[in-house]
N, C-alpha and C positions, 0 to 999 in steps of 0.2 A: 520220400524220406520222412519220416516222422519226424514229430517234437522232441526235442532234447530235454529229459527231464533232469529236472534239479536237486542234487542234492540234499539229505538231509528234510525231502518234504512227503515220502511213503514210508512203509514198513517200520523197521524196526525205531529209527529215529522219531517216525509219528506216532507210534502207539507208546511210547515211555518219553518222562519227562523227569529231570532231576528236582533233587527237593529243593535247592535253590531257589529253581526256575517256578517251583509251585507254588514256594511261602512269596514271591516277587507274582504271581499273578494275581495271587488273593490278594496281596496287599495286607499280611499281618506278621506280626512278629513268630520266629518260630518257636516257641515256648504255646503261644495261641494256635501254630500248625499241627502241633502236635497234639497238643487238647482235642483239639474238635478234629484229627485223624483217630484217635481214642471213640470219643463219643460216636463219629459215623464205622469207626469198622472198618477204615479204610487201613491196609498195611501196605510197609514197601514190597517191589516185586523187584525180580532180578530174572532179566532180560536173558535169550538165549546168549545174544555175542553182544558185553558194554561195549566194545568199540563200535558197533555200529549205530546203538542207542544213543553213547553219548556223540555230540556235535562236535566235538574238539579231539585233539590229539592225546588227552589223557583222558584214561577211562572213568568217570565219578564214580562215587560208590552206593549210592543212595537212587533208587528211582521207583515212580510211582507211574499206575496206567494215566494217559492225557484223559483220558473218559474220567475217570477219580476226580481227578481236579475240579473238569468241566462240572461236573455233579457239585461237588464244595463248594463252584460258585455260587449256584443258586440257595445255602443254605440262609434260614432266618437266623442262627447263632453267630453268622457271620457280621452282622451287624451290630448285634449288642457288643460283638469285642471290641468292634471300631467303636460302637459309645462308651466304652469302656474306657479305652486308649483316651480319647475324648478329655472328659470326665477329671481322667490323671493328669492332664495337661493341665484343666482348667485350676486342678487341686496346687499343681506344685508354683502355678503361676500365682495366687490369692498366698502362699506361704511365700513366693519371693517378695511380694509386696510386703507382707508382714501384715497381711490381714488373717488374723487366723480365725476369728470368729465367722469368716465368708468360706473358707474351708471346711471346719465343722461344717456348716449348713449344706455346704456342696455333699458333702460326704454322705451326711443323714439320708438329704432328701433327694439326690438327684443321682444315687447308684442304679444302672440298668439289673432290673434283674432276668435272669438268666432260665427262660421254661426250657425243659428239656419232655415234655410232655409227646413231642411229635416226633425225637428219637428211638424213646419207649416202646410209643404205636409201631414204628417202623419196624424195630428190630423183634418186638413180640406180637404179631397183631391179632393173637387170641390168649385168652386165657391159656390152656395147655400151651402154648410155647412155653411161656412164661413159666411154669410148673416145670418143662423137661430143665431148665436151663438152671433152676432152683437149687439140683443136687450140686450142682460146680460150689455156689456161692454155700451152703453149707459142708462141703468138706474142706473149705478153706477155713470158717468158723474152727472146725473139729481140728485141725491141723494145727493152729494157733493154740487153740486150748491146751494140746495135749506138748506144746512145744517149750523144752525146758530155759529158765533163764540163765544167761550168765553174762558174764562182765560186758561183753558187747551186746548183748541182747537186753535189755531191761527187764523186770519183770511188770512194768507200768506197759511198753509195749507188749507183752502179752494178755492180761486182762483184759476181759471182756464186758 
């Protein structure tokens, strides 16, 4: 007789993971899961059967491939946000003391900045990439231009 396998540890439950469970592996807030899901490309998928993806008796409605994630682990952006998170702690901690001139300085001198240089490479890693991908980002320019104002729309949001 074979191994009794375990629930919940092949197929459909191991290849999909909820975004809960993905913004709790990374360890960041999700406003920051959703940023750098933007910046890599990554979108949600939607599994053949949620009941068997998801682990519990109600279906989530949000899931990502566990490969995604595993990949978001190793991201270097991933760290600047934690210095980021950081940084704000240290900020609002020097204003509960009522030191505000140690805030200022925190703020000037000690913000992470943020290269996004190795997403660029990734996602165009030759010049002609970059050129096919060129027409999207000006027929949105053109779309905006030609797009009229009115009372919900500004015309300060439309200008270019």
């Amino acid at each position: 007789m074979g191994k009794i396998k375990k629930k919940g540890t092949t197929g459909q439950a191991k290849n999909f993971i909820t975004r809960t469970q993905a913004v709790r592996k990374l360890q960041i807030s999700l406003p920051d899961f959703r940023r750098l899901c933007i910046y890599k490309g990554i979108y949600p998928r939607e599994p053949r059967s949620k009941k068997k993806a998801s682990k519990s008796s109600t279906p989530s409605t949000t899931f990502y491939y566990t490969k995604d994630i595993q990949y978001l682990l190793h991201e270097p952006i991933l760290n600047k946000f934690r210095d980021h998170k950081a940084l704000a702690k240290k900020i609002a901690r020097s204003l509960g003391r009522g030191e505000v001139g140690d805030a200022a300085r925190l703020e000037k001198t000690a913000r992470p900045r943020i290269s996004l240089d190795h997403v660029i490479t990734e996602r165009y890693p030759t010049y002609v990439d970059a050129l096919r991908d060129l027409d999207d980002a000006l027929s949105l320019l053109f779309l905006f231009a030609n797009l009229p104002s009115t009372p919900t729309v500004p015309p300060k949001t439309i200008a270019l």
